[in-house]
N, C-alpha and C positions, 0 to 999 in steps of 0.2 A: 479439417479439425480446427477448432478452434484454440487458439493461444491466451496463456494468461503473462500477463503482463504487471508485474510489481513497478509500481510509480507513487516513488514516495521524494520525499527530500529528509535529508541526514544534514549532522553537524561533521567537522573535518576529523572529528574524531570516534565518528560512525555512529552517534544515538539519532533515534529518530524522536525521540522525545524525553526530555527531563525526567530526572527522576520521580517526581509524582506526575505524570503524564501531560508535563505542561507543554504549552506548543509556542507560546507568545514569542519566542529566541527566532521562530521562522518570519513574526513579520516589522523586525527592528531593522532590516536593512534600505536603507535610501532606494527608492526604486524610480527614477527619473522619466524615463519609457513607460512606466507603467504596464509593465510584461504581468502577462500571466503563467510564463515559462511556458507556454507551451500546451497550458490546462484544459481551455477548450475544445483546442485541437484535437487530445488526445481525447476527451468526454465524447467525440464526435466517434471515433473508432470502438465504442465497449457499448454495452447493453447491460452486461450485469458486474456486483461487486461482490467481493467476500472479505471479510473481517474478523477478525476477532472480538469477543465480546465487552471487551476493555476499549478497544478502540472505537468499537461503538457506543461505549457510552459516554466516547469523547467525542465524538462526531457529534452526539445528541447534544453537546453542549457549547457548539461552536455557533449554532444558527438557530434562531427561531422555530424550523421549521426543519424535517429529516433533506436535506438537502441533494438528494437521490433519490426522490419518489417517483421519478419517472425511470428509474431503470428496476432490475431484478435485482436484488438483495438478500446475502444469504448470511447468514452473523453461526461464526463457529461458539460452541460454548460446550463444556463440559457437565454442565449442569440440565439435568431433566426436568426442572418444574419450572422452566420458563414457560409465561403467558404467550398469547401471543400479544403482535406488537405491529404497529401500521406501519407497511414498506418492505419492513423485513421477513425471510423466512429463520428460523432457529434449525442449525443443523446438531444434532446431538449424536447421531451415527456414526458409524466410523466414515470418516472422511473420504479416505481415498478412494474408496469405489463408487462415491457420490461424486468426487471432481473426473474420477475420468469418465463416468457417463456423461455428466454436464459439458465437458470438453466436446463430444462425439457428439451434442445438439445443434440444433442450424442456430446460427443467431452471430453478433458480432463479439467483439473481441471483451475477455473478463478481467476486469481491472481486482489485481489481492492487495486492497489498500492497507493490511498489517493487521496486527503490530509483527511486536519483533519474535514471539513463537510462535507465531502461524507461517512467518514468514518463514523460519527456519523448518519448522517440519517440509513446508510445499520445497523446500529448495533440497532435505533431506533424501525426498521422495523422488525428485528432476520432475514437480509438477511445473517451475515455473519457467516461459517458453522466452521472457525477455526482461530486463530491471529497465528501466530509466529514473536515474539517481538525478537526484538535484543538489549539487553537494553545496553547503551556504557556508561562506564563511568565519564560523566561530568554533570555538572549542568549548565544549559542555562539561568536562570534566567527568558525569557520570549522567546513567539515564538509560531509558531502553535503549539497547541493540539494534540495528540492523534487522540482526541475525539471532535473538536471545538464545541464547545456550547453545549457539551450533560446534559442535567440535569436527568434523569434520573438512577437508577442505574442499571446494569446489573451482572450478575456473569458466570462465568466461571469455569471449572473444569481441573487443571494444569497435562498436561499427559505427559510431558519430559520436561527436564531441561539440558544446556550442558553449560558448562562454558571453553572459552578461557584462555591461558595463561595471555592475555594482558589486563584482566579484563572485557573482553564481556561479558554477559552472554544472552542466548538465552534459549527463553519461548515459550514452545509448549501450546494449550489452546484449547478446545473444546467446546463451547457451549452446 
């Protein structure tokens, strides 16, 4: 079976993104090494991603170009009269019988790059099989979540820990 795997980075005070979804607070840190955290790496272990529709239209605006056209792509939305769109599939179905059949397909490993209510349904659900947290350090004050609107609690069991010079630190987790 295949695992999905949430791999984002958060502020110390848990958002993954500013209040109007801005990202620039993740690349003000001195980075002397020139680390990619670990990103390639991980790009090397997945084949397909899933999103959110917000976050995809913040991915559209990070790069020139959809910067995952070579893997499978599936963008959650609420909304029916999406086009379509190059790269992406539009999931507008109920979810969860679409992730655990995808789960049960031959293929590598599925990166849920967010936001923070998708992340919180999949983790509502126990769809998601592992985090690795990139925690940076600043404090955002407000902005999405994590986890937006999760009220429930969940736990975790912490299975590597790797700390940058520049004060990253990155959290392995296994449900």
């Amino acid at each position: 079976m295949r695992k999905i795997t949430l791999y984002t980075a958060m502020s110390l005070d848990g958002f993954v993104a500013g209040p109007q979804d801005e990202l620039n607070w993740l690349i003000q840190f001195p980075n002397p090494e020139q680390t990619d955290y670990g990103y390639a790496a991980f790009l090397e272990t997945i084949d397909t991603t899933l999103m959110g529709y917000r976050t995809y239209e913040v991915v559209l605006g990070l790069e020139e170009t959809f910067p995952y056209a070579n893997l499978t792509n599936y963008v959650f939305t609420r909304s029916t009269t999406r086009g379509e769109a190059p790269y992406v599939t539009f999931i507008t179905e109920d979810w969860l019988p679409f992730i655990q059949s995808l789960k049960q397909q031959p293929g590598k490993g599925i990166w849920l790059i967010g936001g923070g209510q998708l992340n919180a349904a999949f983790l509502q659900e126990k769809c998601i099989d592992e985090l690795i947290i990139h925690v940076m350090p600043v404090v955002l004050g407000s902005g999405i979540s994590l986890f937006q609107g999760l009220t429930e609690k969940h736990t975790f069991q912490l299975t590597r820990t790797k700390s940058y010079s520049n004060g990253v630190l990155e959290l392995k987790y296994q449900l």
